[in-house]
N, C-alpha and C positions, 0 to 999 in steps of 0.2 A: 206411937211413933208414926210419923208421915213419911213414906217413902214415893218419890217419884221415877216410874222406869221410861227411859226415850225408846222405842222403836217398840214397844210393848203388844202390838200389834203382829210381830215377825215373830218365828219359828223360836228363838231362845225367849226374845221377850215374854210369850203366852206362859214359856214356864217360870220365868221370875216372875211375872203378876199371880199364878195359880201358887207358889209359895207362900208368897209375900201376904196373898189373901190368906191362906191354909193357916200362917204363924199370928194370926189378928191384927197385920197392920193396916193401918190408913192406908188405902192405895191408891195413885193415880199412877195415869200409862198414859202416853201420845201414839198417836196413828197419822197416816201419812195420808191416806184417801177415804178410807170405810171404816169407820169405829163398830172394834167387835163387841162381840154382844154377854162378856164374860162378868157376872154378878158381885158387886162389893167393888168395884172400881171405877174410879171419874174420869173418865177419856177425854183430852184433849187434844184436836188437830195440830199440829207440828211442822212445820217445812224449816229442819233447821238453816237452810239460807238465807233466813229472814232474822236479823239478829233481834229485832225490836220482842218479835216474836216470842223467840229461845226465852229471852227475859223476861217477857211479861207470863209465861207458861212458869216459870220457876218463882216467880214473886207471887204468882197467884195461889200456889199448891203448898208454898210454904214448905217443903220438904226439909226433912232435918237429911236424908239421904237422896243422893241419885245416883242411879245406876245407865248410862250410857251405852245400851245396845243397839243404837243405829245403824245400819249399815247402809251406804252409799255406793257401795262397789268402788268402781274406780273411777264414781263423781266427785275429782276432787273438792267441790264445792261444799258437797256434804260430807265425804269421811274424815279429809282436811280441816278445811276450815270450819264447817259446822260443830264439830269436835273443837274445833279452838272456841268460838261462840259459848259452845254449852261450859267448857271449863271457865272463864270471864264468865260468865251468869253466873255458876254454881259458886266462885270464888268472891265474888261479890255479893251475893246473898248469903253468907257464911255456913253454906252446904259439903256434907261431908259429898266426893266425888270420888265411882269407880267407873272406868273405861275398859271398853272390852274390845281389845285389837286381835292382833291375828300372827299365826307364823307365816302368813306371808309378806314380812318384815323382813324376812330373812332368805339368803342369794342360796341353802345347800351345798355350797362350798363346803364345810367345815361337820357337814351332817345333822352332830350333835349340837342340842343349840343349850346351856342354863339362861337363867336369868340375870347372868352378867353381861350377856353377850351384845354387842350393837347391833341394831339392825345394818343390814346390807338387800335391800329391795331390788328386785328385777323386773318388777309387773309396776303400771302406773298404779295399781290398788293397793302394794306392797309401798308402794310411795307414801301413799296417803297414810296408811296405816301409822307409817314409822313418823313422819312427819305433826302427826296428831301426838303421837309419844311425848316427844323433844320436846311440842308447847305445852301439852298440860306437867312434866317434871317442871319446868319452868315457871308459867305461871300456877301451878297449885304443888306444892313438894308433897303437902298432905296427902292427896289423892293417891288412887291405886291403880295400877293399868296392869291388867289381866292378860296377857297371851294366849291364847286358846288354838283346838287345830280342828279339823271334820267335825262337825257335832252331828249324831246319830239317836234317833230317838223315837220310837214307837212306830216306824214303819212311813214316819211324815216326814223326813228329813229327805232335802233335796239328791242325797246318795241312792237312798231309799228306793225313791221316787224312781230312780233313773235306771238301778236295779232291775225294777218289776218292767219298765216300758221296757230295755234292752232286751230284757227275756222273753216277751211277748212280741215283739216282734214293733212296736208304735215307734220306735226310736230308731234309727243308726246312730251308728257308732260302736267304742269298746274302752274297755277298763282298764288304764297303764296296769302294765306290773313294774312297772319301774318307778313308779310319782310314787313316794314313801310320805305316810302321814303318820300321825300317834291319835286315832278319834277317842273321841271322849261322851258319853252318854248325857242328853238335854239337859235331866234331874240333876244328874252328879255335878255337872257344871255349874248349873241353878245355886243348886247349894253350896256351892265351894263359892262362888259369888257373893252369897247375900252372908256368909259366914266370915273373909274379907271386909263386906261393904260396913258389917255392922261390927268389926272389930276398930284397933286405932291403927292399921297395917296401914302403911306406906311402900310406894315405889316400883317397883316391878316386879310380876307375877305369873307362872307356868299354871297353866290350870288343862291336862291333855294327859291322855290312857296312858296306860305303861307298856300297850301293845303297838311295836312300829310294822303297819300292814301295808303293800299296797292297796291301790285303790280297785285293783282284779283284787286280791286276796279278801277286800273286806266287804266286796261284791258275793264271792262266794259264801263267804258269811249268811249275809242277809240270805240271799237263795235260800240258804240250808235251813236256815231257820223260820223260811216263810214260805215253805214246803216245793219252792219251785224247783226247776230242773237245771243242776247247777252246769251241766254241759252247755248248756246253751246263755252263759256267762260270757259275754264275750271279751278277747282278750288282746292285747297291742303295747305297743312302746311307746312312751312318749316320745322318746330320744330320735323316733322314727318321723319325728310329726317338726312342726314351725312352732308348735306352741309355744310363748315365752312362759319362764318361770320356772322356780326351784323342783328339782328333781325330788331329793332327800334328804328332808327336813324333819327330824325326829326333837320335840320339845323335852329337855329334862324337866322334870316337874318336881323332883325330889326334895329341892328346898322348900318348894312350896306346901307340899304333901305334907311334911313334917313340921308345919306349924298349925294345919286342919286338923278339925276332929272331921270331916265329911270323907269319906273314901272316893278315891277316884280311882271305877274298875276298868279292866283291858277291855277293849272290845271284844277278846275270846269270851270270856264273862259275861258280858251283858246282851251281847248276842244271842244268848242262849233262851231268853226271856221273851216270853207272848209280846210283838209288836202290841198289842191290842193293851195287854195288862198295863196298870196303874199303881206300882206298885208304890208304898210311901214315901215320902221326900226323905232324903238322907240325912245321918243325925244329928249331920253338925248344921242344919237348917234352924233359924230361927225365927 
């Protein structure tokens, strides 16, 4: 089987191609500047604002699968509409399509969110995100669009990162305890992804820990676990700050869970685990 991943190159990407390879598929990935140097897969350059592009990159790879992890931020150009591009390619090449959005679709208001819930956005990135939703349910109903929250994983996730400089003193700043998230681990996600992508699931999907931390509490985490000195975590409100954007966004993921064989662990859980360790891909990976 030929599977194509967009953004392949970025922090979840690396581990949906590291499975994708690990389970013997055909693999291509796209990159946005530097093609990585990871063995058993065809890298193709990508700018999805280029729609001629998006399509000749998907007519050329033949994919029976894609999986869409691009991120744009809050380039509407790319998370928007390049997102509408890739689903017209992939719906016109008669490619199965999984999209991988975000809870920040969702306003906090209401806390708890399942996967019936509309988005209600408050950040332009939360725009795009929901926005991307609405056209691929529309034009692909087949497709699957994944909700996802924090993704945490082996000590390289941008949380991570931000962790060890805060504590070291290279960064200002500090860690709401009030921004409430539910992280989810790189692998566990990976796999709950391509276990979805290569099912015949349709429609919308929670894929997020079962632990709602803030973003201090799941600082203290990492610290603890990567032997720093968690006093020197630093600590603040958002609610004290201009920042836009949802406070307390907790994903239910329970419908979702209970159609996986993949486990998606708490971050108390996987926290516990050697940043450095590799350990196997989860077992609903295939």
């Amino acid at each position: 089987m030929t599977v194509l991943i967009l953004g392949g190159s970025g922090f979840l990407g690396t581990e949906l191609v590291r499975q994708a390879v690990a389970a013997g598929h055909e693999t291509a990935a796209t990159f946005a500047s530097r093609p990585p140097t990871a063995a058993g897969v065809a890298w193709h350059p990508l700018d999805v604002r280029d729609p001629s592009r998006v399509a000749s990159v998907i007519a050329d790879v033949a994919p029976s699968v894609v999986i869409n992890a691009s991120s744009g931020q809050a380039d509407w150009a790319v998370t928007a509409d390049g997102a509408v591009r890739v689903a017209l390619a992939a719906a016109g090449a008669g490619c199965r399509l999984l999209h991988v959005s975000s809870d920040a679709v969702f306003s906090g208001a209401r806390v708890h969110y399942d996967e019936t819930c509309r988005p209600s956005p408050l950040t332009p990135y939360g725009a795009a995100k929901a926005a991307a939703e609405t056209a691929i349910r529309v034009l692909s109903p087949e497709a699957a669009v994944v909700r996802t929250s924090l993704i945490i994983g082996h000590g390289r996730s941008e949380h991570e990162r931000t962790v060890h400089a805060l504590v070291a003193g290279a960064r200002d700043g500090v860690l709401f305890t009030d921004d409430v998230r539910c992280p989810v681990h790189v692998e566990d996600l990976a796999g709950a992804l391509w276990e979805i992508a290569l099912s015949d699931l349709s429609g919308t999907f929670h894929v997020a820990g079962p632990d709602a931390l803030s973003r201090h509490d799941l600082g203290v985490l990492v610290a603890r676990r990567d032997g720093l000195d968690v006093a020197r975590v630093p600590a603040g409100r958002r609610a004290d700050t201009s920042l836009p954007g949802a406070l307390d966004v907790r994903l239910d993921s329970r419908a979702t869970q209970a159609l996986l064989r993949t486990r998606i662990r708490g971050a108390r859980d996987f926290l516990h685990a050697d940043p450095g360790d590799r350990s196997p891909a989860p077992s609903g990976t295939t």
